[in-house]
N, CA, C and O atoms as a GROMACS GRO file, in nm:
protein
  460
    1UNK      N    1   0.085  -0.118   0.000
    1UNK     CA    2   0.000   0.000   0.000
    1UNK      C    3   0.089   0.124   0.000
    1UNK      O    4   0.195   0.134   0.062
    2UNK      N    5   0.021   0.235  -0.092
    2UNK     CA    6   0.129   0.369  -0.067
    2UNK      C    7   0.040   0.439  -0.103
    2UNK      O    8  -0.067   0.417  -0.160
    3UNK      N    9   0.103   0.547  -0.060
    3UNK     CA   10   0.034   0.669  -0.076
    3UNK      C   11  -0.070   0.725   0.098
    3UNK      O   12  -0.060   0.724   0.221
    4UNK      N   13  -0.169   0.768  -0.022
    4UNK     CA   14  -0.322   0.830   0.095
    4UNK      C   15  -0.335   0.717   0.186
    4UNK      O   16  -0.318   0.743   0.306
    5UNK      N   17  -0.374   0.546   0.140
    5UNK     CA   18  -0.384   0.469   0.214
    5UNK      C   19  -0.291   0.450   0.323
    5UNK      O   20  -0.320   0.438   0.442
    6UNK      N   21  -0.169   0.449   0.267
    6UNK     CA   22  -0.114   0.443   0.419
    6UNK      C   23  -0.088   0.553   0.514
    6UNK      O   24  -0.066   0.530   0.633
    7UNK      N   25  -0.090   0.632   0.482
    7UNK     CA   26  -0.112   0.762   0.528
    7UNK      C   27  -0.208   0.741   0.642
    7UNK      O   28  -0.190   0.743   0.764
    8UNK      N   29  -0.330   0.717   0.555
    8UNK     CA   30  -0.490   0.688   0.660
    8UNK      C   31  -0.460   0.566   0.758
    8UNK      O   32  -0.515   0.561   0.868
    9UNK      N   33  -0.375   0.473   0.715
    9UNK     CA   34  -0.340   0.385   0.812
    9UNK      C   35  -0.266   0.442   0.940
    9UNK      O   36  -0.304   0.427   1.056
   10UNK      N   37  -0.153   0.510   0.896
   10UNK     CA   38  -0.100   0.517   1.019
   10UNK      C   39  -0.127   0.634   1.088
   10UNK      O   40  -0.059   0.672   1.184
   11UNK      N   41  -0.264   0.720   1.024
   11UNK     CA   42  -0.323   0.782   1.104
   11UNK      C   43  -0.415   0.733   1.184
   11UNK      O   44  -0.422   0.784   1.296
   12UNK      N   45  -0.522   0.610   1.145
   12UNK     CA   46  -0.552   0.534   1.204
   12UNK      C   47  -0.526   0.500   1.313
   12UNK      O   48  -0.594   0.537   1.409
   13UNK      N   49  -0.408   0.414   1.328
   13UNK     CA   50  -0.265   0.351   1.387
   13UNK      C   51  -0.305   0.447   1.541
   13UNK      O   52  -0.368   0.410   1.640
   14UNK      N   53  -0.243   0.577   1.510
   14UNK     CA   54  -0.218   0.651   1.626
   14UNK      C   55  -0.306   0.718   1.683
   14UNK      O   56  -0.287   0.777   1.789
   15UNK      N   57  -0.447   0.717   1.598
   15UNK     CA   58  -0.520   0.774   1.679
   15UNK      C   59  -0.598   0.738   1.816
   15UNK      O   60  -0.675   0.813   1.876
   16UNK      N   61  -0.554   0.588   1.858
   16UNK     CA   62  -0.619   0.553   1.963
   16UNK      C   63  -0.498   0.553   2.093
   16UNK      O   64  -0.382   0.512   2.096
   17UNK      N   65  -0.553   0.594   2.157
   17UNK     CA   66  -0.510   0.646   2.319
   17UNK      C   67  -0.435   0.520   2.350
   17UNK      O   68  -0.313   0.509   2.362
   18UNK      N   69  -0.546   0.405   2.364
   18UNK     CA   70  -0.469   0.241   2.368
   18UNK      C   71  -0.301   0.226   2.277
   18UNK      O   72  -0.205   0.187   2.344
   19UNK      N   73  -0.289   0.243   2.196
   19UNK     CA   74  -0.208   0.206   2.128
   19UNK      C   75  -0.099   0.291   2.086
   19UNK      O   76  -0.002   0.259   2.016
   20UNK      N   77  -0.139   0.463   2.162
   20UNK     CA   78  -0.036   0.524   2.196
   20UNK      C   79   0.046   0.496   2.300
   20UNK      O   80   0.169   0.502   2.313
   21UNK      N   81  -0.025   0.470   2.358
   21UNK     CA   82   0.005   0.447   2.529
   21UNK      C   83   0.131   0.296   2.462
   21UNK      O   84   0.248   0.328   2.444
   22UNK      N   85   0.102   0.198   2.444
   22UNK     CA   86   0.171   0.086   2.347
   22UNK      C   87   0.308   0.164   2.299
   22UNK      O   88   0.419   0.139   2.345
   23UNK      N   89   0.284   0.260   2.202
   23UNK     CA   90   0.414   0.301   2.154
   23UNK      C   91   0.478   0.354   2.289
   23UNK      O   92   0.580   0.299   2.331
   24UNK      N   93   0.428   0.443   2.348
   24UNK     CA   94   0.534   0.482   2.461
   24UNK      C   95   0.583   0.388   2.556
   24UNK      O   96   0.656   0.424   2.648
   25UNK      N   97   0.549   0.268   2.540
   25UNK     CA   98   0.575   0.185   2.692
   25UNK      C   99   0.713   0.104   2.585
   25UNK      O  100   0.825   0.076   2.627
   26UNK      N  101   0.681   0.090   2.495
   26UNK     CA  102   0.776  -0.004   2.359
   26UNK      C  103   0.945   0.112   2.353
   26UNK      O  104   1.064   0.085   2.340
   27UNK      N  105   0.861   0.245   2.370
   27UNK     CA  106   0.954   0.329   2.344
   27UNK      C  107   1.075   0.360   2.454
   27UNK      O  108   1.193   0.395   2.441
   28UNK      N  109   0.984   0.328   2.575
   28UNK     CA  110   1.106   0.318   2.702
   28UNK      C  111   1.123   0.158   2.697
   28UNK      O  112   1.236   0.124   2.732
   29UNK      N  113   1.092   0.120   2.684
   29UNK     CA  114   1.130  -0.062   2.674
   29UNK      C  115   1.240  -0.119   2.620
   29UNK      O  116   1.333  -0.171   2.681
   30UNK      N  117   1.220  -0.104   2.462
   30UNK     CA  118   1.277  -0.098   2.369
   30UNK      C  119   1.190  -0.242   2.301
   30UNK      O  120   1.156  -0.238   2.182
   31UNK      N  121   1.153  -0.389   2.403
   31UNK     CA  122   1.088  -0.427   2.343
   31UNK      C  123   0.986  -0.522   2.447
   31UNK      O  124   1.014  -0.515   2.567
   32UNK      N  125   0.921  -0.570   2.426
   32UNK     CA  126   0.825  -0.596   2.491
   32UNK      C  127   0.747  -0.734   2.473
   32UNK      O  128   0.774  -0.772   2.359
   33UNK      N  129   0.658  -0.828   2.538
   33UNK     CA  130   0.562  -0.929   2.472
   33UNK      C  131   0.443  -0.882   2.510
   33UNK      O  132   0.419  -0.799   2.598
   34UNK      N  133   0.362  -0.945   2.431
   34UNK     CA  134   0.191  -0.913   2.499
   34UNK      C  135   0.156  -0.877   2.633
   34UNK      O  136   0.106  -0.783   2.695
   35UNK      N  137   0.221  -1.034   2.659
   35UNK     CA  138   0.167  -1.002   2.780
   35UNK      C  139   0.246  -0.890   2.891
   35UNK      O  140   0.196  -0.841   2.992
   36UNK      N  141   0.408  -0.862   2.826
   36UNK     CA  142   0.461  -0.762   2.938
   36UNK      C  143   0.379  -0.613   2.902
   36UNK      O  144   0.365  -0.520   2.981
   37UNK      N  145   0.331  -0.621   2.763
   37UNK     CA  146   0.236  -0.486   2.745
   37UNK      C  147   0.110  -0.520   2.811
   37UNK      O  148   0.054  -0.411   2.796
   38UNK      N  149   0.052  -0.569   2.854
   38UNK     CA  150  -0.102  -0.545   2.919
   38UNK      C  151  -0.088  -0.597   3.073
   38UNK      O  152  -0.174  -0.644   3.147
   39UNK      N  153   0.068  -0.569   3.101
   39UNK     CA  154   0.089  -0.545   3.258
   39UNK      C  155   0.075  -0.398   3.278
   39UNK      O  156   0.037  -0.346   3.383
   40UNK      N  157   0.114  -0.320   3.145
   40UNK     CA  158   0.129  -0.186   3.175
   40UNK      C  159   0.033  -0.096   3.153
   40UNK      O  160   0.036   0.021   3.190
   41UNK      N  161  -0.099  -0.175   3.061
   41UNK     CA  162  -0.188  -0.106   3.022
   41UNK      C  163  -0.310  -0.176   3.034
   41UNK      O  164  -0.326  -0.293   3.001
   42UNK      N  165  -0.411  -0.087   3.092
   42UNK     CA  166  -0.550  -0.170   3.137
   42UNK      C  167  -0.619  -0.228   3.041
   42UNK      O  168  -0.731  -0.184   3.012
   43UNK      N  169  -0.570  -0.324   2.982
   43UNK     CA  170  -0.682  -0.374   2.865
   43UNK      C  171  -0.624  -0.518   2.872
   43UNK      O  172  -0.517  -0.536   2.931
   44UNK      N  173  -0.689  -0.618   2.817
   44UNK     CA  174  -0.681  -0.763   2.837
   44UNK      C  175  -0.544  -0.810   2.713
   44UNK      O  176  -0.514  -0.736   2.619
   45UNK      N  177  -0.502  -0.894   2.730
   45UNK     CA  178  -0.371  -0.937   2.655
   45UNK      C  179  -0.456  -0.961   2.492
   45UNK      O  180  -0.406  -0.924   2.386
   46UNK      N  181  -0.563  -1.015   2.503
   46UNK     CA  182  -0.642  -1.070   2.369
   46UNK      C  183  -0.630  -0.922   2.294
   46UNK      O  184  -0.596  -0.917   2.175
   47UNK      N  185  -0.664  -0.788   2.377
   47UNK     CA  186  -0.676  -0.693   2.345
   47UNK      C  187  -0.586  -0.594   2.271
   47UNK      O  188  -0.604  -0.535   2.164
   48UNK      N  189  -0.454  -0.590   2.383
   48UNK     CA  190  -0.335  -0.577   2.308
   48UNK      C  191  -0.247  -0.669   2.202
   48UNK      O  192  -0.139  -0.632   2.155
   49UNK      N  193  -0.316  -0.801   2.169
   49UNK     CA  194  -0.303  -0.866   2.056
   49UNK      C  195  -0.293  -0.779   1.936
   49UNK      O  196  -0.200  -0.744   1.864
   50UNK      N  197  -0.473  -0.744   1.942
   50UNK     CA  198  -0.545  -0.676   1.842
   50UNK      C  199  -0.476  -0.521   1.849
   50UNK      O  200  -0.482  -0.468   1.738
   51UNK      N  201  -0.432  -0.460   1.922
   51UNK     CA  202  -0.374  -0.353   1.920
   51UNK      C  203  -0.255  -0.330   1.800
   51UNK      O  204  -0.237  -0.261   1.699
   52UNK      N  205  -0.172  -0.455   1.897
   52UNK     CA  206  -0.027  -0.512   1.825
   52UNK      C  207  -0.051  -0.490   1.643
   52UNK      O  208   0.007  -0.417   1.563
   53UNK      N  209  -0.165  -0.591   1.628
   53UNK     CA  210  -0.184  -0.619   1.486
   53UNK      C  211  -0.200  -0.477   1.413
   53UNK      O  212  -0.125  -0.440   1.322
   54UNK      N  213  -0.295  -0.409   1.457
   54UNK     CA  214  -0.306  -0.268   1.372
   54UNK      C  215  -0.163  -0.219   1.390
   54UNK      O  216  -0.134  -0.185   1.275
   55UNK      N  217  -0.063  -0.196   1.461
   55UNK     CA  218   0.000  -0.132   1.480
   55UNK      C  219   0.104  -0.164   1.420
   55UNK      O  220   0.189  -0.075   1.403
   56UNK      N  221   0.131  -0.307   1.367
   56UNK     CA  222   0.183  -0.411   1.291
   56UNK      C  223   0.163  -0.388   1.107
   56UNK      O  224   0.229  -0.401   1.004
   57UNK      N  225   0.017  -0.344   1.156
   57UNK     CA  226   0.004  -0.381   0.957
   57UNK      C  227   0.018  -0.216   0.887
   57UNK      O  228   0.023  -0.185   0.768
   58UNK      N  229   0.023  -0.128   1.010
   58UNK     CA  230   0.097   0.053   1.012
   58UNK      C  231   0.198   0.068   0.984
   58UNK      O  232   0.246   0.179   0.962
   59UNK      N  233   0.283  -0.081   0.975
   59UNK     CA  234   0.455  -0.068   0.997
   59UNK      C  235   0.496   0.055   1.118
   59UNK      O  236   0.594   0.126   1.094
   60UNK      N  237   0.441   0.070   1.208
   60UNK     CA  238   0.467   0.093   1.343
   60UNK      C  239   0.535   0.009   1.465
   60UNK      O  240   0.605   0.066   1.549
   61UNK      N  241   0.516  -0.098   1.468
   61UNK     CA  242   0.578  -0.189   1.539
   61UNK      C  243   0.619  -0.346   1.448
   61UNK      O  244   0.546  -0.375   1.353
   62UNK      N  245   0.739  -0.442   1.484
   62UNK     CA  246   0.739  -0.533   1.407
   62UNK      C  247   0.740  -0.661   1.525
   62UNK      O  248   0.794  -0.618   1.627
   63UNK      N  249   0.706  -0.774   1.536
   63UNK     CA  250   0.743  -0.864   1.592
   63UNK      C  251   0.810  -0.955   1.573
   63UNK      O  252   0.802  -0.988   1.455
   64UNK      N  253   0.896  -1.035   1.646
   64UNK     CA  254   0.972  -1.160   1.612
   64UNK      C  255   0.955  -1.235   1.738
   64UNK      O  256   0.940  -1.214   1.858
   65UNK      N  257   0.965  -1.342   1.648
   65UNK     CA  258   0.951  -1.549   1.778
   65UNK      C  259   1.084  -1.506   1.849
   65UNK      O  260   1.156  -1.431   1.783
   66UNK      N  261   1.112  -1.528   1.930
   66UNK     CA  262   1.230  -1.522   2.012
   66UNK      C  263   1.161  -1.642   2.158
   66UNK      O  264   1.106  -1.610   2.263
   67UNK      N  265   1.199  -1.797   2.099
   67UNK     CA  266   1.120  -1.878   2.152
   67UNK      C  267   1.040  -1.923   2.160
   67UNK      O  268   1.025  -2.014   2.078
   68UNK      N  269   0.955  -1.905   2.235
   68UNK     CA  270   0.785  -1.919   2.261
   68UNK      C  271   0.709  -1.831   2.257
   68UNK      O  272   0.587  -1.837   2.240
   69UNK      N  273   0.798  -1.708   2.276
   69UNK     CA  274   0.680  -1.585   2.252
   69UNK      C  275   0.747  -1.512   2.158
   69UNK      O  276   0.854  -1.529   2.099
   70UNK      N  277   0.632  -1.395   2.155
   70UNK     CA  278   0.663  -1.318   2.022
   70UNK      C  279   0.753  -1.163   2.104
   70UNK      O  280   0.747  -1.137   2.224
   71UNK      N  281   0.819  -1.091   2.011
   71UNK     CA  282   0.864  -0.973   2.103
   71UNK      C  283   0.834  -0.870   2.009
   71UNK      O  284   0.855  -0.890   1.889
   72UNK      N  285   0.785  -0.752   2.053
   72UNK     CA  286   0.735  -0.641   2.011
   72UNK      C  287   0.840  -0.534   2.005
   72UNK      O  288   0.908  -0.503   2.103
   73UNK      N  289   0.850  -0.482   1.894
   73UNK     CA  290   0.987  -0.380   1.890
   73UNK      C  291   0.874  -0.231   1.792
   73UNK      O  292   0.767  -0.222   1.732
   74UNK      N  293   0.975  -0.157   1.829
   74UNK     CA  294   0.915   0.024   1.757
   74UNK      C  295   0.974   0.014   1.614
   74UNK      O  296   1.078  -0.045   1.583
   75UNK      N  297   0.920   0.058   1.560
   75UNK     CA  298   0.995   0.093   1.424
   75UNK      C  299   1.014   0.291   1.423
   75UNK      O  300   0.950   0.391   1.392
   76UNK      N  301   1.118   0.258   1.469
   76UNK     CA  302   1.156   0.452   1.469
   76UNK      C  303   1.101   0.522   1.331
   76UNK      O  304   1.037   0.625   1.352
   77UNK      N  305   1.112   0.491   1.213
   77UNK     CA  306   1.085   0.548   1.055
   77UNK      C  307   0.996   0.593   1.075
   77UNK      O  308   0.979   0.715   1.084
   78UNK      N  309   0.902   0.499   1.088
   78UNK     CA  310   0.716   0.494   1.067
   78UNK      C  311   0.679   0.607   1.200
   78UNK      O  312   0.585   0.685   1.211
   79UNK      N  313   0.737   0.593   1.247
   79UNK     CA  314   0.701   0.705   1.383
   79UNK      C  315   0.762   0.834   1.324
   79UNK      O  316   0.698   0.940   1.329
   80UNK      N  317   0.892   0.828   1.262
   80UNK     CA  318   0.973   0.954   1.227
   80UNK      C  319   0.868   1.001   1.114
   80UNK      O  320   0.833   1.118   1.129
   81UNK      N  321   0.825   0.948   1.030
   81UNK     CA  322   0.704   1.012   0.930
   81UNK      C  323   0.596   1.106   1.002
   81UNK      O  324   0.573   1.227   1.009
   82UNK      N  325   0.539   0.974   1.056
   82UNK     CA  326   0.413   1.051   1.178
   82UNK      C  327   0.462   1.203   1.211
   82UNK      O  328   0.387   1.297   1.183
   83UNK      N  329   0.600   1.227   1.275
   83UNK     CA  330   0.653   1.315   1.341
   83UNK      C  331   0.595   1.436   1.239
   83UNK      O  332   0.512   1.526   1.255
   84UNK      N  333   0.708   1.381   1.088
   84UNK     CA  334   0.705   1.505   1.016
   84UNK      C  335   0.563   1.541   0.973
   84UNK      O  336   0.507   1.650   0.985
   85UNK      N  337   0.520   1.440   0.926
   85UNK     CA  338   0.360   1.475   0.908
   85UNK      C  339   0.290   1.576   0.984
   85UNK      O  340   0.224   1.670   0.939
   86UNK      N  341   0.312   1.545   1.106
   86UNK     CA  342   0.259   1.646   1.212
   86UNK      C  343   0.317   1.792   1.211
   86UNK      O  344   0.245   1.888   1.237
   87UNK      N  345   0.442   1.803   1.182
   87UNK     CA  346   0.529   1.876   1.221
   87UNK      C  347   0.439   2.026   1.100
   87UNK      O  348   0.408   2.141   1.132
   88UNK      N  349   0.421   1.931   0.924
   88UNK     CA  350   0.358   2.000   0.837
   88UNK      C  351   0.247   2.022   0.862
   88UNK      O  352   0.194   2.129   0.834
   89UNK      N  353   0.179   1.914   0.926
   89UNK     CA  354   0.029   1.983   0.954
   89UNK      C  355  -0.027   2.107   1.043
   89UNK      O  356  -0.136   2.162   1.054
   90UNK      N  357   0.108   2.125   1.107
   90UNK     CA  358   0.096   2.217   1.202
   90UNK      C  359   0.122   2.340   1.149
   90UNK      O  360   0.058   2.441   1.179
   91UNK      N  361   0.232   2.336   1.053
   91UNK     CA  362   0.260   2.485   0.996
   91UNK      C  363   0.151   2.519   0.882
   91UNK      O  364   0.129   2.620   0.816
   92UNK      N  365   0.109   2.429   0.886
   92UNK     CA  366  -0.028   2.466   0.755
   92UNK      C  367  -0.126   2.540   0.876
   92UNK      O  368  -0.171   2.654   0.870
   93UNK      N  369  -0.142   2.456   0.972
   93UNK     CA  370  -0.259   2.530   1.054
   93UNK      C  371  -0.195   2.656   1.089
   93UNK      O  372  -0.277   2.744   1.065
   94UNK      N  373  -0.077   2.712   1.138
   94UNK     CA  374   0.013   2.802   1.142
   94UNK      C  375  -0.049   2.899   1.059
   94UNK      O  376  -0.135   2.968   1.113
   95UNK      N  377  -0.024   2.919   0.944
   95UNK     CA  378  -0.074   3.001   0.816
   95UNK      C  379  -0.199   3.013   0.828
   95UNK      O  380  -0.252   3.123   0.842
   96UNK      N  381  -0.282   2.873   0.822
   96UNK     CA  382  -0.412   2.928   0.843
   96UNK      C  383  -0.488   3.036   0.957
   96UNK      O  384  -0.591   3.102   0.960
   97UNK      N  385  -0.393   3.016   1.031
   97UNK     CA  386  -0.452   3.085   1.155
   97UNK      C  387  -0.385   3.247   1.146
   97UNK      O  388  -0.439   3.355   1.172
   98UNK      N  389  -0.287   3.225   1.112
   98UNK     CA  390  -0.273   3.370   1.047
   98UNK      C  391  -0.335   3.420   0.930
   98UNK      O  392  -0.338   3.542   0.948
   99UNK      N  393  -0.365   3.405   0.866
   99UNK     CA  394  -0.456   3.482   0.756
   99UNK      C  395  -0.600   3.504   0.792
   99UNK      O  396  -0.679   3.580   0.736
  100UNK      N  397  -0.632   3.395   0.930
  100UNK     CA  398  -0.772   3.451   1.025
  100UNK      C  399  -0.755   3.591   1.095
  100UNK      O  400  -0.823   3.691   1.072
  101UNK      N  401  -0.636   3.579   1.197
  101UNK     CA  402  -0.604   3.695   1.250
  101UNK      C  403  -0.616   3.817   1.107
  101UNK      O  404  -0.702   3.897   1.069
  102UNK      N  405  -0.523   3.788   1.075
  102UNK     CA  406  -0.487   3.915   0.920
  102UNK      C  407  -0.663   3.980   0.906
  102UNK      O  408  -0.706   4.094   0.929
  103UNK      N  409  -0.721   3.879   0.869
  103UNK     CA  410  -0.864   3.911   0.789
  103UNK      C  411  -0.900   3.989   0.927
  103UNK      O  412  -0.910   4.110   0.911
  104UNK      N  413  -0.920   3.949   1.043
  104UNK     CA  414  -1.027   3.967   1.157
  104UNK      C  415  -0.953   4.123   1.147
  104UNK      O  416  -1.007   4.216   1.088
  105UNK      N  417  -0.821   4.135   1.215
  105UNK     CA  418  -0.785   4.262   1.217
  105UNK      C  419  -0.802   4.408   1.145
  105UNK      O  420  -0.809   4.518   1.199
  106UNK      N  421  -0.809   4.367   0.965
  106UNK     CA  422  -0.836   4.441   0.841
  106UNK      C  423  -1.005   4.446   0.896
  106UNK      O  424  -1.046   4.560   0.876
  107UNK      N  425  -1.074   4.390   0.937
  107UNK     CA  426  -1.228   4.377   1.003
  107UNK      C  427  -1.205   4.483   1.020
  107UNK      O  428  -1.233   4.567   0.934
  108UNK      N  429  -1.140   4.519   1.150
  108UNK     CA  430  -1.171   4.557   1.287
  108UNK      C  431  -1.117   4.744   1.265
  108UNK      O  432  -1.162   4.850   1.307
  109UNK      N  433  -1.025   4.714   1.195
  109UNK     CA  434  -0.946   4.885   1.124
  109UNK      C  435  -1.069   4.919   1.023
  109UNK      O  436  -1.124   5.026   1.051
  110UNK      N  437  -1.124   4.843   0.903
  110UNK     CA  438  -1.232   4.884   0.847
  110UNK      C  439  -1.343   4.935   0.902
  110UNK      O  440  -1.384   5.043   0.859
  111UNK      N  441  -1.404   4.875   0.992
  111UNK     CA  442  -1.534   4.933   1.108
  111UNK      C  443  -1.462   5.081   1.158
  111UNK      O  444  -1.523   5.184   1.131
  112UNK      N  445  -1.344   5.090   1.224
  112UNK     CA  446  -1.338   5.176   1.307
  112UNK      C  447  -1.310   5.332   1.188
  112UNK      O  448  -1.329   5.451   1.211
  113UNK      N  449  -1.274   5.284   1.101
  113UNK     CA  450  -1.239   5.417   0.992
  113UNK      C  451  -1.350   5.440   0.967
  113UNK      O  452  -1.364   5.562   0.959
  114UNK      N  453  -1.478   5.366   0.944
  114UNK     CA  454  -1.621   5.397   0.901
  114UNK      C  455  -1.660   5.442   0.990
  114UNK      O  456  -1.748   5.526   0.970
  115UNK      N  457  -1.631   5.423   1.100
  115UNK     CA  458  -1.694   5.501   1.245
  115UNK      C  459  -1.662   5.672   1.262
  115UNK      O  460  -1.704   5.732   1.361
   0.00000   0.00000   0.00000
Protein backbone atom coordinates (compact mmCIF):
# COMPACT_ATOMS: atom_id res chain seq x y z
CA UNK A 1 0.00 0.00 0.00
CA UNK A 2 1.29 3.69 -0.67
CA UNK A 3 0.34 6.69 -0.76
CA UNK A 4 -3.22 8.31 0.95
CA UNK A 5 -3.84 4.69 2.14
CA UNK A 6 -1.14 4.43 4.19
CA UNK A 7 -1.12 7.62 5.28
CA UNK A 8 -4.90 6.88 6.60
CA UNK A 9 -3.40 3.85 8.12
CA UNK A 10 -1.00 5.17 10.19
CA UNK A 11 -3.23 7.82 11.04
CA UNK A 12 -5.52 5.35 12.04
CA UNK A 13 -2.65 3.51 13.87
CA UNK A 14 -2.18 6.51 16.26
CA UNK A 15 -5.20 7.75 16.79
CA UNK A 16 -6.19 5.53 19.63
CA UNK A 17 -5.10 6.46 23.19
CA UNK A 18 -4.69 2.41 23.68
CA UNK A 19 -2.08 2.06 21.28
CA UNK A 20 -0.36 5.25 21.96
CA UNK A 21 0.05 4.47 25.29
CA UNK A 22 1.71 0.86 23.47
CA UNK A 23 4.15 3.01 21.54
CA UNK A 24 5.34 4.82 24.61
CA UNK A 25 5.75 1.85 26.93
CA UNK A 26 7.76 -0.04 23.59
CA UNK A 27 9.54 3.29 23.44
CA UNK A 28 11.07 3.18 27.02
CA UNK A 29 11.30 -0.62 26.74
CA UNK A 30 12.77 -0.98 23.69
CA UNK A 31 10.88 -4.27 23.43
CA UNK A 32 8.25 -5.96 24.91
CA UNK A 33 5.62 -9.29 24.73
CA UNK A 34 1.91 -9.13 24.99
CA UNK A 35 1.67 -10.02 27.80
CA UNK A 36 4.61 -7.62 29.38
CA UNK A 37 2.36 -4.86 27.45
CA UNK A 38 -1.03 -5.45 29.19
CA UNK A 39 0.89 -5.45 32.58
CA UNK A 40 1.29 -1.86 31.75
CA UNK A 41 -1.89 -1.06 30.22
CA UNK A 42 -5.50 -1.70 31.37
CA UNK A 43 -6.82 -3.74 28.65
CA UNK A 44 -6.81 -7.63 28.37
CA UNK A 45 -3.71 -9.37 26.55
CA UNK A 46 -6.42 -10.70 23.69
CA UNK A 47 -6.76 -6.93 23.45
CA UNK A 48 -3.35 -5.77 23.08
CA UNK A 49 -3.03 -8.66 20.56
CA UNK A 50 -5.45 -6.76 18.42
CA UNK A 51 -3.74 -3.53 19.20
CA UNK A 52 -0.27 -5.12 18.25
CA UNK A 53 -1.84 -6.19 14.86
CA UNK A 54 -3.06 -2.68 13.72
CA UNK A 55 0.01 -1.32 14.80
CA UNK A 56 1.83 -4.11 12.91
CA UNK A 57 0.04 -3.81 9.57
CA UNK A 58 0.97 0.53 10.12
CA UNK A 59 4.56 -0.68 9.97
CA UNK A 60 4.67 0.93 13.43
CA UNK A 61 5.78 -1.89 15.39
CA UNK A 62 7.39 -5.33 14.07
CA UNK A 63 7.43 -8.64 15.92
CA UNK A 64 9.72 -11.60 16.12
CA UNK A 65 9.51 -15.49 17.78
CA UNK A 66 12.30 -15.22 20.12
CA UNK A 67 11.20 -18.78 21.52
CA UNK A 68 7.85 -19.19 22.61
CA UNK A 69 6.80 -15.85 22.52
CA UNK A 70 6.63 -13.18 20.22
CA UNK A 71 8.64 -9.73 21.03
CA UNK A 72 7.35 -6.41 20.11
CA UNK A 73 9.87 -3.80 18.90
CA UNK A 74 9.15 0.24 17.57
CA UNK A 75 9.95 0.93 14.24
CA UNK A 76 11.56 4.52 14.69
CA UNK A 77 10.85 5.48 10.55
CA UNK A 78 7.16 4.94 10.67
CA UNK A 79 7.01 7.05 13.83
CA UNK A 80 9.73 9.54 12.27
CA UNK A 81 7.04 10.11 9.30
CA UNK A 82 4.13 10.51 11.78
CA UNK A 83 6.53 13.15 13.41
CA UNK A 84 7.05 15.05 10.16
CA UNK A 85 3.60 14.75 9.08
CA UNK A 86 2.59 16.46 12.12
CA UNK A 87 5.29 18.76 12.21
CA UNK A 88 3.58 20.00 8.37
CA UNK A 89 0.29 19.83 9.54
CA UNK A 90 0.95 22.17 12.02
CA UNK A 91 2.61 24.85 9.96
CA UNK A 92 -0.28 24.65 7.55
CA UNK A 93 -2.59 25.30 10.54
CA UNK A 94 0.13 28.02 11.42
CA UNK A 95 -0.74 30.01 8.16
CA UNK A 96 -4.12 29.28 8.43
CA UNK A 97 -4.52 30.85 11.55
CA UNK A 98 -2.73 33.70 10.47
CA UNK A 99 -4.56 34.82 7.56
CA UNK A 100 -7.72 34.51 10.25
CA UNK A 101 -6.04 36.95 12.50
CA UNK A 102 -4.87 39.15 9.20
CA UNK A 103 -8.64 39.11 7.89
CA UNK A 104 -10.27 39.67 11.57
CA UNK A 105 -7.85 42.63 12.17
CA UNK A 106 -8.36 44.41 8.41
CA UNK A 107 -12.28 43.77 10.03
CA UNK A 108 -11.71 45.57 12.87
CA UNK A 109 -9.46 48.85 11.24
CA UNK A 110 -12.32 48.84 8.47
CA UNK A 111 -15.34 49.33 11.08
CA UNK A 112 -13.38 51.76 13.07
CA UNK A 113 -12.39 54.17 9.92
CA UNK A 114 -16.21 53.97 9.01
CA UNK A 115 -16.94 55.01 12.45
Amino acid sequence: MSGRGESDQLWAAISDSTRRRLIDVLLSRGEATATELASEVPVSRQAISKHLSILSEAGLVRGRRAGREVRYVLLPARLDEATRAMARLAGEWDQRLTTIKDLAEAAVRADRTRS
